[in-house]
Residue frames as a rotation matrix with the C-alpha (Angstrom) as fourth column:
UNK 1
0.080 0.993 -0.090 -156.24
0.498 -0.118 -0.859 38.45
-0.863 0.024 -0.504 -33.11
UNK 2
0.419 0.093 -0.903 -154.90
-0.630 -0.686 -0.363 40.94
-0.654 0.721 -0.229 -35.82
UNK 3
-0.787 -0.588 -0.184 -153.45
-0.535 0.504 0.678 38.07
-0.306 0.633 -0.711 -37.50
UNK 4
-0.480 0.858 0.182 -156.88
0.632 0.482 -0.607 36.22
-0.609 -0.177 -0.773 -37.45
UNK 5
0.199 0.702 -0.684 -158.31
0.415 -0.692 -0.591 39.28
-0.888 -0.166 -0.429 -38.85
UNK 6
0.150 -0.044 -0.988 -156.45
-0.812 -0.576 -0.098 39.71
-0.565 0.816 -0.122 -41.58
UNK 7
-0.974 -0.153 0.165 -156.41
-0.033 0.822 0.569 36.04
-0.222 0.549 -0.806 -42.77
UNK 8
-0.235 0.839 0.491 -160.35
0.798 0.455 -0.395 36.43
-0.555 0.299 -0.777 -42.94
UNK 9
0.538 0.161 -0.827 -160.49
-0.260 -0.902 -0.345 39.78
-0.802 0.400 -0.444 -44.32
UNK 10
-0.514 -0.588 -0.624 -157.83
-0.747 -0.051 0.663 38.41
-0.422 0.807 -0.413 -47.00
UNK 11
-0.849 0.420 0.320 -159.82
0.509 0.810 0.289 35.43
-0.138 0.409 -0.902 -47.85
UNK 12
0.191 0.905 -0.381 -163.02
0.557 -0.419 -0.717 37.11
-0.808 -0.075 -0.584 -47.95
UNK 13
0.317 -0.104 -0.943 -161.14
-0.681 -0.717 -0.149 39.96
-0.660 0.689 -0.298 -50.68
UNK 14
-0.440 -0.793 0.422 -159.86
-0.547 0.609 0.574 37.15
-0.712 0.021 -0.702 -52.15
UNK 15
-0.472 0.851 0.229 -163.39
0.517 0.478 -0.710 35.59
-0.714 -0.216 -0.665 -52.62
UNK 16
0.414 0.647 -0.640 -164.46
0.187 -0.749 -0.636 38.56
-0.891 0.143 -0.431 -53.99
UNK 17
-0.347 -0.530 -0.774 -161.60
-0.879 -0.103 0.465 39.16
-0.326 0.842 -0.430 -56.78
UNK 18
-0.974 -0.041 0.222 -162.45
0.124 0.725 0.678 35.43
-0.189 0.688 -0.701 -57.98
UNK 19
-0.044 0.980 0.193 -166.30
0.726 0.164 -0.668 36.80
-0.686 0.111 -0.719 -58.34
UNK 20
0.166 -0.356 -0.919 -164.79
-0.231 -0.921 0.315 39.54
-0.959 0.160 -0.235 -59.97
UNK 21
-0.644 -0.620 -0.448 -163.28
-0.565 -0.009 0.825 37.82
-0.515 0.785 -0.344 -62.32
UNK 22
-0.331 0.735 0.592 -166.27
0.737 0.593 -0.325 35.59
-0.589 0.329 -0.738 -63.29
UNK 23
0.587 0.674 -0.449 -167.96
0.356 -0.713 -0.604 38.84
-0.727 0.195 -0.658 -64.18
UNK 24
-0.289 -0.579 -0.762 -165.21
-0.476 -0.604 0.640 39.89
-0.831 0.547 -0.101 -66.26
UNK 25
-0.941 -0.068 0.332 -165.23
0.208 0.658 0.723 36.72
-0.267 0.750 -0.606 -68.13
UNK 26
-0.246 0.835 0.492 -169.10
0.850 0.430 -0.304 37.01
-0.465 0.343 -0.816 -68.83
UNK 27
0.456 0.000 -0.890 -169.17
-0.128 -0.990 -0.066 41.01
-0.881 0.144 -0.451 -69.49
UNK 28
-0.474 -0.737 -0.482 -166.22
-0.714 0.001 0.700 40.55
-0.516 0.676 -0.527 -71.92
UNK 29
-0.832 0.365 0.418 -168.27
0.511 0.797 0.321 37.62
-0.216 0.480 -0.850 -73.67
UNK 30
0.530 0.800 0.280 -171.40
0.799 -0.361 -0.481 39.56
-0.283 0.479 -0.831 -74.22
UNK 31
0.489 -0.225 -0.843 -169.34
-0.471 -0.881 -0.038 42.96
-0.734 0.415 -0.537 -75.09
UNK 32
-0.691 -0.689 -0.219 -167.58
-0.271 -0.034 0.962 40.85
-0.670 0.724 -0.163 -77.46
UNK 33
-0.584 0.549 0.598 -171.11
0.732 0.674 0.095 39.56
-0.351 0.493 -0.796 -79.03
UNK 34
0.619 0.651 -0.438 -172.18
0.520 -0.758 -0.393 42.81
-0.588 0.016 -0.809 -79.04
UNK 35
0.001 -0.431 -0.903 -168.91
-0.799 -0.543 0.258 45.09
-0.601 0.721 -0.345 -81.07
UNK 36
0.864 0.479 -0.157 -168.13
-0.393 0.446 -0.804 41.35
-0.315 0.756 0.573 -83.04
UNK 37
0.309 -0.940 -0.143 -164.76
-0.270 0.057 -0.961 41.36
0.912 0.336 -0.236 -82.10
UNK 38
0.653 -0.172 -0.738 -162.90
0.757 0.162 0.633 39.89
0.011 -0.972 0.236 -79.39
UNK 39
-0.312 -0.912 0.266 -159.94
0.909 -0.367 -0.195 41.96
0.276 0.181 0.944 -80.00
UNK 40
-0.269 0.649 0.712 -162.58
-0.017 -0.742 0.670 45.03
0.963 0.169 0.211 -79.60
UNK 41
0.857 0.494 0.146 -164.23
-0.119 -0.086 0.989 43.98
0.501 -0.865 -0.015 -76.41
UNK 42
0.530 -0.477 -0.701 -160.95
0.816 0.513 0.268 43.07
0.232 -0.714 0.661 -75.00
UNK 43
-0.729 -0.630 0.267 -159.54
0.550 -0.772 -0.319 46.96
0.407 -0.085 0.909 -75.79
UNK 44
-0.079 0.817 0.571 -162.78
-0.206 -0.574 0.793 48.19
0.975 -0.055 0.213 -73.96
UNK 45
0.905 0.236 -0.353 -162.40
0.291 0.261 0.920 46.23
0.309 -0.936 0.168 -71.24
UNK 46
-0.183 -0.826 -0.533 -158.44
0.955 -0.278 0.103 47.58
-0.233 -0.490 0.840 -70.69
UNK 47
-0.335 -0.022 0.942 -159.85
-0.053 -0.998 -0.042 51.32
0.941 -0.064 0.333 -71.26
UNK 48
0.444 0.775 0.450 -162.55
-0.421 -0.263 0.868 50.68
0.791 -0.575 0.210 -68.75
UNK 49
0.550 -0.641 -0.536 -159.71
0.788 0.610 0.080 48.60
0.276 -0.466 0.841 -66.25
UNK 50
-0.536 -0.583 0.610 -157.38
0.717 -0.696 -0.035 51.80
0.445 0.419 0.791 -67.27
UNK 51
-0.019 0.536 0.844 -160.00
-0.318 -0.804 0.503 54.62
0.948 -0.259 0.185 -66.37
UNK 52
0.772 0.400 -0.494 -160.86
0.324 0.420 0.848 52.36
0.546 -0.815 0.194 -62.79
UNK 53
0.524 -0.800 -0.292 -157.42
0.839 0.543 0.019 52.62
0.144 -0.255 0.956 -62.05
UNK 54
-0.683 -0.730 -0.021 -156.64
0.661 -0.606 -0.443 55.87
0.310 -0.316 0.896 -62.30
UNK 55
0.311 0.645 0.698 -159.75
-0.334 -0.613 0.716 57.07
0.890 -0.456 0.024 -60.41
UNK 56
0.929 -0.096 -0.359 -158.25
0.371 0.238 0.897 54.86
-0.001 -0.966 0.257 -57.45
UNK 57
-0.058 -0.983 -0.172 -154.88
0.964 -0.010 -0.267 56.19
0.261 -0.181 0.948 -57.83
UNK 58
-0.314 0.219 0.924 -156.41
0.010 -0.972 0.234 60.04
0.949 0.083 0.303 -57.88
UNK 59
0.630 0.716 0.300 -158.89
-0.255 -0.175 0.951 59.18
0.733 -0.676 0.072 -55.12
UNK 60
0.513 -0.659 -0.550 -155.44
0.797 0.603 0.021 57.63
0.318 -0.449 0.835 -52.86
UNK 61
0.865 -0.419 -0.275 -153.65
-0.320 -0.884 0.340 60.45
-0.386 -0.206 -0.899 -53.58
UNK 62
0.738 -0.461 0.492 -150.98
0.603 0.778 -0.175 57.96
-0.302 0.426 0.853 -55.25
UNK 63
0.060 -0.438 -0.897 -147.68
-0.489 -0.796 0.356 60.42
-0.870 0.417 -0.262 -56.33
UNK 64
0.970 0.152 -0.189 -147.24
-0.233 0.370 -0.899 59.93
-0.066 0.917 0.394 -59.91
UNK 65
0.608 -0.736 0.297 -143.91
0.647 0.677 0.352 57.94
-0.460 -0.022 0.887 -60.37
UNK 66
0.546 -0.542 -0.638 -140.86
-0.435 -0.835 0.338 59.80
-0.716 0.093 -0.692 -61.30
UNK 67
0.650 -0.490 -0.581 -139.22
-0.531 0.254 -0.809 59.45
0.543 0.834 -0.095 -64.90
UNK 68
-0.176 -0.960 0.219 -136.07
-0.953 0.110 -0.281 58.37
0.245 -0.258 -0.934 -63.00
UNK 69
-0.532 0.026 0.846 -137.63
-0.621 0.668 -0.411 55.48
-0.576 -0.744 -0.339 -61.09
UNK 70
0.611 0.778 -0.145 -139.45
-0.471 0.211 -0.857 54.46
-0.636 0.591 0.495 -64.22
UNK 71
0.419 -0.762 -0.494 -136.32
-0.767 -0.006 -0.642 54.32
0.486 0.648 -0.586 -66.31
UNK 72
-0.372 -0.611 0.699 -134.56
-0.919 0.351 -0.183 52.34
-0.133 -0.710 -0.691 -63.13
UNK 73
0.505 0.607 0.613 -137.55
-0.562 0.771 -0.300 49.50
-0.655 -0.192 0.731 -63.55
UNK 74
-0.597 -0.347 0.723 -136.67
0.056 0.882 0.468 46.00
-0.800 0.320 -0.507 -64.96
UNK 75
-0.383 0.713 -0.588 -138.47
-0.904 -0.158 0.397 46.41
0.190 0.684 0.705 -68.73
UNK 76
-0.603 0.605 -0.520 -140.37
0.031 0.669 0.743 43.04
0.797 0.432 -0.423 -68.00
UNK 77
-0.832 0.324 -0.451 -141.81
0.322 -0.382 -0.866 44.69
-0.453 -0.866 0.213 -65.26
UNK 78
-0.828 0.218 -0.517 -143.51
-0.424 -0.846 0.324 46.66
-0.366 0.487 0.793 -68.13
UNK 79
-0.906 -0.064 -0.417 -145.09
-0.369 0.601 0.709 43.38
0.206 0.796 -0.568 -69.68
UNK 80
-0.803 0.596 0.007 -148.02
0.190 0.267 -0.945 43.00
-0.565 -0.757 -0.327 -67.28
UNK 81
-0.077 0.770 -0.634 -150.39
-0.743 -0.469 -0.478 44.53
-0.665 0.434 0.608 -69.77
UNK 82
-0.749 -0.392 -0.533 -148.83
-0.596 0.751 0.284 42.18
0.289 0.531 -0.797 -72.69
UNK 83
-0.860 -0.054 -0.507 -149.63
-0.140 0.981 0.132 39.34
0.491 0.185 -0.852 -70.83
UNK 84
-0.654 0.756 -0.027 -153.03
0.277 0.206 -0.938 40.39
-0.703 -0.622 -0.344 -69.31
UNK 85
0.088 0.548 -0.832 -154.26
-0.982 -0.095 -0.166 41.05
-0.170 0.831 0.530 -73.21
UNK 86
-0.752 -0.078 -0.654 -153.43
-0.426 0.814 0.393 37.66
0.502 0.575 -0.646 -74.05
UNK 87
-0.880 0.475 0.028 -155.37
0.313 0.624 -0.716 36.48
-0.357 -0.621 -0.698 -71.12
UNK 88
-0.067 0.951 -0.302 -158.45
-0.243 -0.309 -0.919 38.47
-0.968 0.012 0.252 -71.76
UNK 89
-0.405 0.435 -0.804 -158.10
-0.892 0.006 0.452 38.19
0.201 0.900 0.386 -75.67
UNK 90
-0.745 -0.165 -0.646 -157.99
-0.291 0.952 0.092 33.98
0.600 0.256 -0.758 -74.95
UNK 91
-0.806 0.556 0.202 -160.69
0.098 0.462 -0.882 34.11
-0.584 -0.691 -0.426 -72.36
UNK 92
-0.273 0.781 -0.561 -163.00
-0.680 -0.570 -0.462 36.17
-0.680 0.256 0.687 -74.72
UNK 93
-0.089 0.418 -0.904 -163.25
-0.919 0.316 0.237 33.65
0.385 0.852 0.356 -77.32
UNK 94
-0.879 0.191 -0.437 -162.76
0.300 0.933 -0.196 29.90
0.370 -0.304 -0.878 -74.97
UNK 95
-0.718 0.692 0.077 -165.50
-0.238 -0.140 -0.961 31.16
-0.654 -0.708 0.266 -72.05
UNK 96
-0.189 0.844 -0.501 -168.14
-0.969 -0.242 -0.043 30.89
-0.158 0.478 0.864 -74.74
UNK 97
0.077 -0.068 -0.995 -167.10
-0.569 0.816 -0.100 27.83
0.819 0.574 0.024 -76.09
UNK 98
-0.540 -0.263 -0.800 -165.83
0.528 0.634 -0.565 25.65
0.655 -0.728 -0.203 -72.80
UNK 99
0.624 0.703 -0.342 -168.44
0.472 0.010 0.881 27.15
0.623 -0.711 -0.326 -70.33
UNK 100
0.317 -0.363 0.876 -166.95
-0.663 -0.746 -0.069 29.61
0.678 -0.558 -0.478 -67.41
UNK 101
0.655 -0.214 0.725 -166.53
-0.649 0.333 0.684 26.94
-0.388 -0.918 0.079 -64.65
UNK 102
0.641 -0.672 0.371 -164.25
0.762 0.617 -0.197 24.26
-0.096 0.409 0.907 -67.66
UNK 103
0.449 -0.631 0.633 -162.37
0.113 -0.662 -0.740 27.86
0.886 0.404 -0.226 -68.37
UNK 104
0.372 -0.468 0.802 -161.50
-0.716 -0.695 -0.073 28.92
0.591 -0.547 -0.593 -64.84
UNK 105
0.896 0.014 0.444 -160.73
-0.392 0.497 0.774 25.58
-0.210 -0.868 0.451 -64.04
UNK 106
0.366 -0.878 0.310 -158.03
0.891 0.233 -0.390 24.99
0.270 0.419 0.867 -66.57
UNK 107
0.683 -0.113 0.721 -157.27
-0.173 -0.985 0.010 28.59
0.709 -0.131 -0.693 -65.79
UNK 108
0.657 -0.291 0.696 -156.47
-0.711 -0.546 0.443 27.98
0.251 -0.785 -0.566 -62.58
UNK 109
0.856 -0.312 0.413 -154.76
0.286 0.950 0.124 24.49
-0.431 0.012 0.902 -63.08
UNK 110
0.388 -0.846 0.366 -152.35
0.752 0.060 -0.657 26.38
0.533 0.530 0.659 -65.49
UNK 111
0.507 -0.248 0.826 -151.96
-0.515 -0.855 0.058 29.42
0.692 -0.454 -0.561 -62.95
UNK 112
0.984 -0.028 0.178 -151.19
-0.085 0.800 0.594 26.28
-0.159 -0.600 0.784 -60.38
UNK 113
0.858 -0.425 0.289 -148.46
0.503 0.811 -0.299 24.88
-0.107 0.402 0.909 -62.46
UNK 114
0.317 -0.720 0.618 -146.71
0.569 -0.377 -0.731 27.87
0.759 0.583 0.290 -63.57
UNK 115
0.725 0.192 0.662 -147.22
-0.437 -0.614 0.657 29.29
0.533 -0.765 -0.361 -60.12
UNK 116
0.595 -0.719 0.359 -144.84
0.317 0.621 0.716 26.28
-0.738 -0.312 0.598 -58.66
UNK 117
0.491 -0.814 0.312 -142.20
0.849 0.366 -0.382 26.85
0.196 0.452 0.870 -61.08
UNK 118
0.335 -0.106 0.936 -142.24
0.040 -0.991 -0.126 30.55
0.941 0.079 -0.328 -60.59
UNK 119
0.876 0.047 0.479 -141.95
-0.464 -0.185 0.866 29.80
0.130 -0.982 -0.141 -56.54
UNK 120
0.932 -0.357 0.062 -139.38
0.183 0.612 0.769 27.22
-0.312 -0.706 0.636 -57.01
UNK 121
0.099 -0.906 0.411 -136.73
0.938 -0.053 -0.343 29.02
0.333 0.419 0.845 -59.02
UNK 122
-0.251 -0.629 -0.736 -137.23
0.619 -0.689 0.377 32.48
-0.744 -0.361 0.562 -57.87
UNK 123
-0.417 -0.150 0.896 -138.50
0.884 -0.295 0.362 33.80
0.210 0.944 0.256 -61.26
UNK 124
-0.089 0.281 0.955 -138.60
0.569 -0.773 0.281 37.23
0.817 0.569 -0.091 -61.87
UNK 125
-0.602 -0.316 0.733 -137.41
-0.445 -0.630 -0.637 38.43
0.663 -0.709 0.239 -58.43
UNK 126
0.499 0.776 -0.385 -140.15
-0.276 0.564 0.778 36.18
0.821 -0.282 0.496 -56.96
UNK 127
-0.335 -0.587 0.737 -138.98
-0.847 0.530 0.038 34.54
-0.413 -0.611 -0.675 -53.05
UNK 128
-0.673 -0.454 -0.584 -137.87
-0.495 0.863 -0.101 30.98
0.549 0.221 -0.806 -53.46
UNK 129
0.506 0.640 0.579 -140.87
-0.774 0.633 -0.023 28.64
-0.381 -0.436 0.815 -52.19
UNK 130
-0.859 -0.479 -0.180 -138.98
-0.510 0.770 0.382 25.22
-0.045 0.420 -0.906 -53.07
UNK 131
0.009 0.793 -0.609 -141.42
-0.692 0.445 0.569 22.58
0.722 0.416 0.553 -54.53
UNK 132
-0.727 -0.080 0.682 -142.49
-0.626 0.486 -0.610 19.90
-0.283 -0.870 -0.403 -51.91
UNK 133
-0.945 0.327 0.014 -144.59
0.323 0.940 -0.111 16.92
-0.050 -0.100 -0.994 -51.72
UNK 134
-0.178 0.954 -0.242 -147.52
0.740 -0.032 -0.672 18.71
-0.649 -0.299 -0.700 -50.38
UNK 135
-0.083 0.556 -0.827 -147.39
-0.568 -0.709 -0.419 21.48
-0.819 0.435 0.374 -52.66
UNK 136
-0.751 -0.320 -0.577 -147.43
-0.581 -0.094 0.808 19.10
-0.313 0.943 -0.116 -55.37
UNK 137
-0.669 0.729 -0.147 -150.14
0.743 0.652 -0.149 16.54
-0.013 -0.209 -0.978 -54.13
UNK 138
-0.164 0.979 -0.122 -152.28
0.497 -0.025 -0.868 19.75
-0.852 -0.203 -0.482 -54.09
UNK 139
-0.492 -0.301 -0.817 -151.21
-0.712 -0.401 0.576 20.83
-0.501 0.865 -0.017 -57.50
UNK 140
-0.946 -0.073 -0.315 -152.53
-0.296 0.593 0.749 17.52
0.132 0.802 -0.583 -58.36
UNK 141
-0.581 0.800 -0.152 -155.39
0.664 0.357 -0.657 17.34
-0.471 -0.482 -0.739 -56.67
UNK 142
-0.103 0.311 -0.945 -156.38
-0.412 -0.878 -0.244 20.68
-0.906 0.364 0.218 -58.35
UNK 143
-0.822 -0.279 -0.497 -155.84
-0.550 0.159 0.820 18.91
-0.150 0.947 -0.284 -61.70
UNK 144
-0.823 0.553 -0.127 -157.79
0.565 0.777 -0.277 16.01
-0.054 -0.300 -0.952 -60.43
UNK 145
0.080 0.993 0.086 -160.59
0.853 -0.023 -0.521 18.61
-0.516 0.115 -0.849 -60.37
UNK 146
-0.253 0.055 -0.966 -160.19
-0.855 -0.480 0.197 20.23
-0.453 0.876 0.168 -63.35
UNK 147
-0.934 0.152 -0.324 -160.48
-0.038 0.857 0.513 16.57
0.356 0.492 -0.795 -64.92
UNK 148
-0.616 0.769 -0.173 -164.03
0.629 0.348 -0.695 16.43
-0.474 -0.537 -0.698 -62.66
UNK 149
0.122 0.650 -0.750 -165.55
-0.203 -0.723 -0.660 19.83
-0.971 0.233 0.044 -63.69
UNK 150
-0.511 -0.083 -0.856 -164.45
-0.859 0.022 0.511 19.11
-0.023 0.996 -0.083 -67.82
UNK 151
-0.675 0.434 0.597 -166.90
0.504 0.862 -0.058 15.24
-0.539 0.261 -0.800 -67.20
């Protein structure tokens, strides 16, 4: 039963982060029509990401990481920010142009792809998921409707 419970409760938060992110994309698309800059709306949206983040770490009670264990980290651990500006800089300017549902479907077609390689080598400390038939038939099916939603 608790296993039941947390497969709908995870699908359900799940649900919710991909409504999440819709909203980002459209927020970030009018804040960038509003300052004139993606580059702008995208450093507004990581203050306002940034501030969220450490009201939930405060309100947890989160300890604040120790210099030592900071130092100890892998430095492409560090890179998460990096590579969630590119995302937001590249959503802020396609979403307008390719329509939210042609963006988050190539989105998620290229999260898909890179998501199998990442499972089947292990990358970046990742467990080994080895590539299979079925995970590729639904890799392709996913494509298959990314190729529907872009008619």
């Amino acid at each position: 039963m608790q296993q039941l419970f947390f497969l709908l409760g995870g699908s359900l938060l799940a649900v919710m982060a991909g409504l999440s992110f819709v909203m980002q994309q459209a927020v970030n698309v009018n804040l960038r029509a509003s300052l004139g800059s993606a580059a702008w709306a995208g450093f507004v949206s990581y203050v306002g990401g940034s501030v969220c983040m450490l009201v939930i770490a405060l309100a947890l009670r989160d300890p604040t990481p120790h210099l030592g264990v900071i130092v100890k980290s892998n430095w492409w651990a560090w890179t998460g920010g990096l590579f969630g500006a590119i995302y937001i800089g590249i959503a802020i300017v396609l979403v307008p142009r390719l329509g939210t549902a042609a963006f988050v479907t190539l989105l998620v077609a290229g999260q898909m792809l890179a998501s199998l390689a990442f499972d089947h080598y292990g990358l970046f400390g990742l467990a080994r998921h080895p590539v299979d038939l079925y995970r590729l038939l639904g890799a392709a099916l996913l494509v298959a409707g990314v190729v529907l939603v872009r008619l």
